[in-house]
N, C-alpha and C positions, 0 to 999 in steps of 0.2 A: 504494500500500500504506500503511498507517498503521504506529504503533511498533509492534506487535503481534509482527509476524515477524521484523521483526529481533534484537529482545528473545529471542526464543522459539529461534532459528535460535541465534542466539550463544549464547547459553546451552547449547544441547545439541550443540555445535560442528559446525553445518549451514550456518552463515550462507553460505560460499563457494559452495553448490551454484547460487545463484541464478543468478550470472551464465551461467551451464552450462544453464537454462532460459530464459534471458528473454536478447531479443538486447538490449534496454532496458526498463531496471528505472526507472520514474517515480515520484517520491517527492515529496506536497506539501509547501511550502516549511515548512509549521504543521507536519509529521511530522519534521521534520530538526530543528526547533528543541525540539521534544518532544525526540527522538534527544539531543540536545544537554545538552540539562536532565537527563537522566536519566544522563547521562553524570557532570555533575559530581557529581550526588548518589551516583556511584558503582555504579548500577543497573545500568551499558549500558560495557563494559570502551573504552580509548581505543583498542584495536585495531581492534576491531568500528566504533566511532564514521569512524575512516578509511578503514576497506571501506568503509563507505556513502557516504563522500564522494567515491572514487574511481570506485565502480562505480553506483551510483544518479544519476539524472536528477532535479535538482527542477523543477517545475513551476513553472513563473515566469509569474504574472500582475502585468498591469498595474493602475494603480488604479482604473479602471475593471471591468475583469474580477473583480477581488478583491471590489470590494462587489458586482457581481450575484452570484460566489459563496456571497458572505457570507449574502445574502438567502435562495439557491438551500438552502445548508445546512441552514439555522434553519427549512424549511420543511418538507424534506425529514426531516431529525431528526423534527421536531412529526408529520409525518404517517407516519410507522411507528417514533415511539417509539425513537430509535433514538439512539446516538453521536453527538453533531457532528462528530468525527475522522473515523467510520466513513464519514456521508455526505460529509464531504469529499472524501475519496479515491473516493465515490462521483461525485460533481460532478465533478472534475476526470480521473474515467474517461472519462465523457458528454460531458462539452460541451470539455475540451481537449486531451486526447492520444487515441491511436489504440493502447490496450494489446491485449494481448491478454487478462488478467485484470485483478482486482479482485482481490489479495493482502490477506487480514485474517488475525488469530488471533482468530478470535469467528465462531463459529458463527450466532450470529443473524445478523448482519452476510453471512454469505455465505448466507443463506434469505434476508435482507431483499431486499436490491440483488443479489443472484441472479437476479431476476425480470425484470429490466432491463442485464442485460449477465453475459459468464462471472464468477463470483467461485467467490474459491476460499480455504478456511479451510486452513492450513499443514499440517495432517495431511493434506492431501488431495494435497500437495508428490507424493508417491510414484507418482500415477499419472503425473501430465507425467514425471519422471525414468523410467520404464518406456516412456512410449508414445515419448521423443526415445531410448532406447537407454542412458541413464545406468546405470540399475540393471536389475537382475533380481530379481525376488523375495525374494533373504533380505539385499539392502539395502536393499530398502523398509521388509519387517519390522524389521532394523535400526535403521531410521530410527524407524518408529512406538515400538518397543522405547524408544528416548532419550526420546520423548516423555512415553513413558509413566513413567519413571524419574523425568522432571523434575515428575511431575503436572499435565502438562497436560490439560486434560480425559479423566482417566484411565478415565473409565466408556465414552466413544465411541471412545478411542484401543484399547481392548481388544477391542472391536468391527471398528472398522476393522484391527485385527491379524488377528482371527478371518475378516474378508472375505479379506482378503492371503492364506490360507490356511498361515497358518504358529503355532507357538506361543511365547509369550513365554516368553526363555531362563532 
């Protein structure tokens, strides 16, 4: 996953549900230091900073795997215009763990590297918590609801409210 969801998750006070989806949550080493950074700037609360530390897996390459990464990124970016973040966590879905998603908050990002393995853009959180049993219906809408509250893409988030078949409260 890159910062996107955790950012996004802590903020609209979601971030715990993860561990409740994912038996292992893989975080590249560059996203935790992002995580980090944005922590001191104040962006990313020290609460949420130590969920991540205790519940997240970072991805640990060696220096040889880092620069074919490195390479793997810079091309993969070039060739669908994309995040270098985003194809990182792409790269490191593909060639080093065994996820079962590609967790972004960037919708292009889950159409780009969609093509090539599950991704899944955080509003989309709702249906894995319905299909493992977490939620039912009006805490999915719930959930989209916070999203929507927080602006996160508020024009698809009202959409995927209206799919949920419920309406914002």
């Amino acid at each position: 996953m890159d910062a996107g969801p955790p950012v996004w998750l802590d903020k609209i006070g979601y971030l715990n549900i993860l561990p409740y989806l994912y038996d292992i949550i893989f975080i590249p080493e560059s996203v935790l230091r992002e995580l980090r950074n944005l922590n001191k700037k104040r962006y990313f609360r020290d609460e949420a900073l130590n969920f991540v530390k205790r519940n997240f897996t970072p991805i640990e390459l060696d220096r040889d795997e880092k620069r074919r990464s490195r390479r793997l990124v810079k091309r993969w970016a070039r060739k669908y215009d994309a995040d270098e973040t985003d194809a990182q966590v792409f790269i490191a879905y593909r060639d080093y763990v065994r996820a079962d998603d590609m967790l972004f908050a960037n919708k292009g990002a889950e159409r780009i590297f969609g093509r090539h393995g599950s991704a899944r853009d955080i509003i989309k959180l709702y249906e894995l918590a319905q299909r493992v049993g977490l939620w039912k219906q009006e805490e999915s809408a719930a959930y989209v609801q916070k999203l929507i509250e927080a602006n996160y893409r508020t024009p698809n988030a009202k959409r995927v409210l209206d799919q949920i078949g419920a309406r914002a409260f």
